[in-house]
C-alpha positions as CSV (number, residue, x, y, z in Angstrom):
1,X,29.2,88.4,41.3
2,X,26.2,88.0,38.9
3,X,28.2,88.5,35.9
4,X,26.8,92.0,35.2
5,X,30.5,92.9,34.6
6,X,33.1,91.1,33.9
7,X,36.5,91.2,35.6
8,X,38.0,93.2,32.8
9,X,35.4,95.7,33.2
10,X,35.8,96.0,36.9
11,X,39.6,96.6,36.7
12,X,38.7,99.2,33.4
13,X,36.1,100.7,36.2
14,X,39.1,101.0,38.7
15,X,40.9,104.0,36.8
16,X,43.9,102.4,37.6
17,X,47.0,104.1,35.6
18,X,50.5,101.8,35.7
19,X,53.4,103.1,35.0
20,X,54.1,102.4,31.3
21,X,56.8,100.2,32.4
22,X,54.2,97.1,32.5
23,X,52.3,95.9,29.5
24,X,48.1,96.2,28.8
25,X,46.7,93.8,31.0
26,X,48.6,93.5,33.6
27,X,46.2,93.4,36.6
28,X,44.0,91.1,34.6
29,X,46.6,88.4,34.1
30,X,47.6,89.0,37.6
31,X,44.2,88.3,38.8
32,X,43.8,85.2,36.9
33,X,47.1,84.3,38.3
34,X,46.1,84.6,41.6
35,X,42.5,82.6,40.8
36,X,44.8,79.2,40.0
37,X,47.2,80.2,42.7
38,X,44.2,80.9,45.2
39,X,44.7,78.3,48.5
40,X,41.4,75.6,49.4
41,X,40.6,73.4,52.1
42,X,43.3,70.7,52.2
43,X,41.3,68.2,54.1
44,X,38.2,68.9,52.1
45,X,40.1,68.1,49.3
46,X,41.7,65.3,50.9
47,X,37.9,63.6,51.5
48,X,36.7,64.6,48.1
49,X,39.6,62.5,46.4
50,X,38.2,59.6,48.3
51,X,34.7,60.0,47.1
52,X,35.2,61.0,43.7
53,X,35.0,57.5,42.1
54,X,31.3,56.8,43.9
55,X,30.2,60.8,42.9
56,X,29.8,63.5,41.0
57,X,31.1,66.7,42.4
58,X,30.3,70.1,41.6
59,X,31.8,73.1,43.1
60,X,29.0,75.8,44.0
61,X,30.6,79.7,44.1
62,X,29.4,83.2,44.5
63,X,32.5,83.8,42.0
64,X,33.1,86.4,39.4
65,X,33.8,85.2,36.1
66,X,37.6,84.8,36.7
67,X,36.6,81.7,38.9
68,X,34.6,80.4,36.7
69,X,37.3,81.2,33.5
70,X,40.2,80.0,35.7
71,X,38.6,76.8,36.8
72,X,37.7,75.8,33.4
73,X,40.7,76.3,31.7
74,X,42.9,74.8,34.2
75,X,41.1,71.8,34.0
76,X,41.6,71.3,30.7
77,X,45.2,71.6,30.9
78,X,46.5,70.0,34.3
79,X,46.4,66.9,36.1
80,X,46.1,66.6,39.7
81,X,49.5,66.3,41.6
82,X,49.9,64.0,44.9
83,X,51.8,67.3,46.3
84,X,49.8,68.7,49.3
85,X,51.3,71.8,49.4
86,X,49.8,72.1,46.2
87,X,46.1,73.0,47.8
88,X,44.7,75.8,45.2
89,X,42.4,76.1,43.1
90,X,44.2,74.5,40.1
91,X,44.1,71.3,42.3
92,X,40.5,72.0,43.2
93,X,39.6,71.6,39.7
94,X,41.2,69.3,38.7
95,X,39.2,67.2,42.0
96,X,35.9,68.2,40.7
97,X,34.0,67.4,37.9
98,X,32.4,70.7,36.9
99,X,31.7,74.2,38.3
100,X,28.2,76.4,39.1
101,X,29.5,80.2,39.7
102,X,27.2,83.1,40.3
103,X,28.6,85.1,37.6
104,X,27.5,82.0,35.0
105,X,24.1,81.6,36.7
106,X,23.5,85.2,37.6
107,X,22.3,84.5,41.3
108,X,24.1,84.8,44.4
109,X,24.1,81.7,47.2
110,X,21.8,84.5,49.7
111,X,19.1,85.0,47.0
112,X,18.6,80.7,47.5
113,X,17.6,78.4,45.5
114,X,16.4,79.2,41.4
115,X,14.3,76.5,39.7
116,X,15.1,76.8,35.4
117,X,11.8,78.9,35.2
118,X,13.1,81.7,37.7
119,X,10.6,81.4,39.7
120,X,12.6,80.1,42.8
């Protein structure tokens, strides 16, 4: 979660051998499919629509670097729908207005609070 490896390594690290029917890659794509199709918190998302025109909001994960990847690029690219159903993390993003994920940072939520020296 620190970023010490990223999610292709850890996959690589797996040993995982498919079938040659399936292309290079395939559990990576799948996992960065699964990041935008990930579910949130509908009512949390629900109250943050209300309060994003008076704040800033900032999603705060102990994420590997998919997250982080996923969240980035999908705002970029989509627009948030009025469909409820449609509570995931492509949604999410496009609710918040940026994203600070342990594997950018390189500290996990339990470690608490770093100051920009390190120091804590």
């Amino acid at each position: 979660m620190k970023g010490r490896r990223s999610s292709a390594q850890v996959i690589a690290g797996l040993g995982i051998k498919l079938d040659r029917r399936f292309r290079d890659g395939l559990l990576l794509r799948r996992l960065l499919t699964d990041c935008v199709r990930m579910r949130v918190n509908v009512a949390l998302l629900e109250m943050l629509g209300e309060v994003k025109t008076i704040a800033s909001i900032v999603m705060a994960t102990d994420g590997m670097d998919c997250i982080a990847d996923t969240f980035r690029r999908v705002r970029k690219t989509r627009r948030p729908t009025g469909n409820r159903s449609a509570a995931t993390l492509a949604r999410w993003a496009c609710a918040c207005d940026d994203i600070i994920c342990s594997s950018d940072v390189a500290v996990v939520e339990s470690e608490g609070p770093v100051t920009s020296s390190g120091l804590g």
